[in-house]
C-alpha positions as CSV (number, residue, x, y, z in Angstrom):
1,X,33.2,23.6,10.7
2,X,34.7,20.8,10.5
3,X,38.4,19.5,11.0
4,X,41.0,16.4,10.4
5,X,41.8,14.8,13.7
6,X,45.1,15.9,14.8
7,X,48.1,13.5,16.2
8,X,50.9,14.7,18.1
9,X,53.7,11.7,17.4
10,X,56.6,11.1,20.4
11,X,59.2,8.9,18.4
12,X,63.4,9.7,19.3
13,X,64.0,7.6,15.9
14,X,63.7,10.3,13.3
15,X,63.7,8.0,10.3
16,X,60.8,6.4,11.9
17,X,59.2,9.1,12.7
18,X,58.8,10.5,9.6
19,X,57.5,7.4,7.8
20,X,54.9,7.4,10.5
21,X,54.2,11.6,9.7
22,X,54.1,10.2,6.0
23,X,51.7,7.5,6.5
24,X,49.0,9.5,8.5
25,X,48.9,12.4,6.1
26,X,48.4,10.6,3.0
27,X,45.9,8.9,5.0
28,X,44.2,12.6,5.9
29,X,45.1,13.2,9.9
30,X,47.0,16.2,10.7
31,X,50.4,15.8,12.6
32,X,50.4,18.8,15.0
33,X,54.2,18.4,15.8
34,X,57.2,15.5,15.8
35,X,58.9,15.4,18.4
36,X,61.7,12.9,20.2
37,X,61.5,13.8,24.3
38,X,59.2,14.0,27.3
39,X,59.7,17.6,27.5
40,X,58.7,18.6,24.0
41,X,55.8,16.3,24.0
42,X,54.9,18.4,27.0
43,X,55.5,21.4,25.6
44,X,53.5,21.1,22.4
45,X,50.3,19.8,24.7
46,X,50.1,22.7,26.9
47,X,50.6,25.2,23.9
48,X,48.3,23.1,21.4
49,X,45.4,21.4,20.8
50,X,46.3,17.7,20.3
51,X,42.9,14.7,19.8
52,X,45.4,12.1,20.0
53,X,49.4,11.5,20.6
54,X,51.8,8.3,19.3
55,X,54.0,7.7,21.8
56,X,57.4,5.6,21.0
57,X,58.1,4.0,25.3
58,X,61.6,4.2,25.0
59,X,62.5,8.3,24.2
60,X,66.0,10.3,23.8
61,X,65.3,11.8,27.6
62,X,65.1,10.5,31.2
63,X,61.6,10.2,31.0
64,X,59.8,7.7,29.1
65,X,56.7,7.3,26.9
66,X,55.4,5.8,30.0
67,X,56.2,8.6,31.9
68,X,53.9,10.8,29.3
69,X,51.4,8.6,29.1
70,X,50.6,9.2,33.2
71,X,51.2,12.9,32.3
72,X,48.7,12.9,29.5
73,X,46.0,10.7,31.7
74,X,46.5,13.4,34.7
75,X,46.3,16.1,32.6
76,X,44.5,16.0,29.2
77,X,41.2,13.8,28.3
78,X,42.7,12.4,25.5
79,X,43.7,9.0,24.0
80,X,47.5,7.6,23.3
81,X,49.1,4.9,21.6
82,X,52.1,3.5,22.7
83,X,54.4,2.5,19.7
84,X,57.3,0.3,20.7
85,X,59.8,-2.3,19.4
86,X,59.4,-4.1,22.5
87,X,56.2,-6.5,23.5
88,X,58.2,-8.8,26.0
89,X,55.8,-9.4,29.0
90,X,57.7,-6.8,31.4
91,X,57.5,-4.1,29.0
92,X,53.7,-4.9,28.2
93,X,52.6,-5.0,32.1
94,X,54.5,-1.8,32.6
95,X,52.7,-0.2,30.1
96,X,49.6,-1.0,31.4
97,X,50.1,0.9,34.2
98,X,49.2,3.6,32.6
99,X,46.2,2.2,30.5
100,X,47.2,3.3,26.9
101,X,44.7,3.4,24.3
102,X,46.2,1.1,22.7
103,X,49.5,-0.5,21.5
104,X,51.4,-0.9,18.1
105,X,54.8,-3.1,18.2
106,X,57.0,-1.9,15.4
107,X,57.6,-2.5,12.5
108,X,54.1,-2.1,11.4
109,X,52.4,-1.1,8.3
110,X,50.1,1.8,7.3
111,X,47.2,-0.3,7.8
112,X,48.3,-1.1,10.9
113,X,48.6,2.3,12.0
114,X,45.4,3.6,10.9
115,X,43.5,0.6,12.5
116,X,44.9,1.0,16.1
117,X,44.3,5.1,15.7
118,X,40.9,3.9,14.6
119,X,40.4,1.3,17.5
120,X,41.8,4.2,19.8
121,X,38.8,6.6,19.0
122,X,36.6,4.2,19.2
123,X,37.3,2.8,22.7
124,X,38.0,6.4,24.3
125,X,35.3,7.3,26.3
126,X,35.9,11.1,26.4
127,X,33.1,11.7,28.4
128,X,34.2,9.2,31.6
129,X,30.5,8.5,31.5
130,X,29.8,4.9,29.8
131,X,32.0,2.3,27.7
132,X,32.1,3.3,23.8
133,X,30.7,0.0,21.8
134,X,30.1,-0.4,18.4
135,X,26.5,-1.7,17.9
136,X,27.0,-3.6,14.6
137,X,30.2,-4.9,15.4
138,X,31.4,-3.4,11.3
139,X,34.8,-2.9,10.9
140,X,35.8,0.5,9.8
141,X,32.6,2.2,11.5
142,X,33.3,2.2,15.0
143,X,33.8,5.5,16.2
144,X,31.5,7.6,13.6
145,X,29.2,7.9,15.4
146,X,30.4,7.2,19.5
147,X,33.4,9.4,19.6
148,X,32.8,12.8,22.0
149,X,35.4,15.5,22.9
150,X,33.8,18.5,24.6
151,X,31.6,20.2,22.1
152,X,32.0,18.4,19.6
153,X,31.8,14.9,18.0
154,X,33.8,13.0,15.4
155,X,31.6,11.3,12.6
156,X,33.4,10.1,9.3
157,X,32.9,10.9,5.6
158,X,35.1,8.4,3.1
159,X,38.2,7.9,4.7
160,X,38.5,11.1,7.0
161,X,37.0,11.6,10.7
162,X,35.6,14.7,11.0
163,X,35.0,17.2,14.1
164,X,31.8,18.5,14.3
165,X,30.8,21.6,16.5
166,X,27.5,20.5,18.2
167,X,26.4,24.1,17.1
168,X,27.1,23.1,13.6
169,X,24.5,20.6,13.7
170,X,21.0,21.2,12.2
171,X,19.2,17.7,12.5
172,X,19.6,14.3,12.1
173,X,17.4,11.8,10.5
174,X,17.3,7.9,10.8
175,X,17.5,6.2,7.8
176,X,17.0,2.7,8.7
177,X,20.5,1.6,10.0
178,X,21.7,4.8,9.6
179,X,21.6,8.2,11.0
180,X,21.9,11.2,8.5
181,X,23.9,14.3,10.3
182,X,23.1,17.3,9.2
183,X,24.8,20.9,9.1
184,X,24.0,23.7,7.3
185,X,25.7,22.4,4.0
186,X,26.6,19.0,4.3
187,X,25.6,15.3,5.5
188,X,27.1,12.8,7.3
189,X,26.3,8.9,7.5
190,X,26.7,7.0,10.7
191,X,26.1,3.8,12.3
192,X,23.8,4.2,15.1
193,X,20.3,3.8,17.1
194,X,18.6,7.2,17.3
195,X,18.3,6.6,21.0
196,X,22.0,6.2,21.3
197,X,22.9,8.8,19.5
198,X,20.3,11.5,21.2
199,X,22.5,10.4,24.5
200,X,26.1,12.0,23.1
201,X,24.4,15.5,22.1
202,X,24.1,18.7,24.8
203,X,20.3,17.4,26.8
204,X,19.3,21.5,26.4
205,X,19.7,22.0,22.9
206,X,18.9,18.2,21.4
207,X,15.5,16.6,21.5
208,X,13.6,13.5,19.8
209,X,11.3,15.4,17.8
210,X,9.6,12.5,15.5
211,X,10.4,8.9,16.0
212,X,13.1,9.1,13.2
213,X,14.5,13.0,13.8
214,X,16.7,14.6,16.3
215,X,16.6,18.7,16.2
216,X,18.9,21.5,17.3
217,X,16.3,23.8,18.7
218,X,18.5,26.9,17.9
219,X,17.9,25.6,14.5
220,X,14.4,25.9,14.0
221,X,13.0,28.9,11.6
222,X,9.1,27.8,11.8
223,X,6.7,25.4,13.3
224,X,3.1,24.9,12.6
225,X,1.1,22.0,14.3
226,X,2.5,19.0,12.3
227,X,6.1,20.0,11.4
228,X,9.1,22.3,11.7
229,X,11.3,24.2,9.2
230,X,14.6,24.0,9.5
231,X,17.0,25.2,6.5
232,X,14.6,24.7,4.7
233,X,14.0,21.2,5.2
234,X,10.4,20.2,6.3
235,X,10.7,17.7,9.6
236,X,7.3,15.9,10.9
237,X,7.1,16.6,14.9
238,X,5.2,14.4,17.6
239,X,2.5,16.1,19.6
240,X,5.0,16.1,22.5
241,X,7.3,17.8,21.1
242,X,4.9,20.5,19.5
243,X,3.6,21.2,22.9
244,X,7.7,21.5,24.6
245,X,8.3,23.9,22.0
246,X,5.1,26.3,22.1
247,X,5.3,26.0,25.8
248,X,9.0,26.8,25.7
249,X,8.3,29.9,22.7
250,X,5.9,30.9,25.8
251,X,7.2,30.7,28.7
């Protein structure tokens, strides 16, 4: 099933805080919690689960965002955003210490904030296993298809990225420079080569069925020699890929 992204936001200025809360939900993200210091941020990682956290550098506690920001990369595999009123040079090369995501000087606008959330996702390799790039180069399209967290994978539908549980997901089909993602009820359009995309799915339960499909093998309700059944949905199959499964039905 799947789910808003959820934001943890770090910000000791309350008024600002809020706006920011304000500006994300109307957009569609979820704001797990709102807090001002090191500890609480702490405290609401360990106890919840967070896909991405704001972080204001200067906090209401001895520790700073920076000082979270090396917490959260020693401890979680997920991406921040530092959100500061300061972008002097000192400020800027201290923050890269901790290689942040990204970073949003205040005062900024909604746009502003939902780009470098955006831009955030997109650039966080979740995987540690190869740099995320968007293939087209499209604004507003870069992470629906490249973003991985554990089992799952973000892909976008309007103005909401979605969660997916790799389990959820029947098939996809290319569609030429898209790729239709499947579940049991709905569909998703992203941007992406086939062959990219196979590379972000589970190797044991994802294979390149036809030249323009992808299967979840724990999907399929029939086979016969020239295609497969799944929901209900006829999908043409390659001669390889008829043998891997009757060999695998076998074995």
């Amino acid at each position: 099933m799947e789910q808003p992204i959820k934001i943890l936001i770090v910000e000791d200025n309350v008024i600002i805080a809020d706006d920011m809360q304000s500006m994300l939900e109307e957009i569609g993200y979820e704001i797990v919690d709102n807090v001002i210091v090191y500890e609480q941020a702490v405290e609401v990682l360990k106890n919840n689960h967070v896909d991405l956290v704001l972080i204001d550098i200067i906090l209401a506690s001895d520790k700073t965002g920076i000082d979270l920001g090396k917490h959260i990369r020693e401890a979680y595999n997920i991406p921040f955003i530092f959100v500061t009123s300061n972008s002097d040079r000192a400020t800027v090369e201290n923050a890269k210490t901790v290689k942040p995501d990204g970073y949003l000087v205040k005062p900024f606008e909604q746009q502003d904030l939902y780009t470098s959330i955006e831009i955030a996702l997109s650039n966080f390799n979740y995987n540690k296993k190869s740099e995320i790039r968007d293939e087209d180069g499209e604004e507003g399209e870069s992470f629906t298809s490249n973003s991985v967290l554990k089992d799952s994978i973000f892909v976008k539908k309007q103005h909401l990225y979605y969660r997916i549980q790799f389990t959820d997901i029947q098939f996809i089909k290319a569609d030429n420079v898209y790729l239709e993602v499947n579940t049991a009820d709905k569909k998703f359009l992203v941007r992406s080569p086939l062959k990219d995309y196979l590379e972000k799915l589970p190797k044991n339960k994802f294979y390149r069925a036809h030249k323009s499909y992808i299967v979840n093998v724990d999907h399929i309700d029939a086979i016969n020699s020239k295609d497969i059944m799944i929901n209900n949905n006829l999908i043409p199959i390659s001669k390889d890929f008829k043998e891997f499964i009757l060999s695998s039905m076998n074995s």
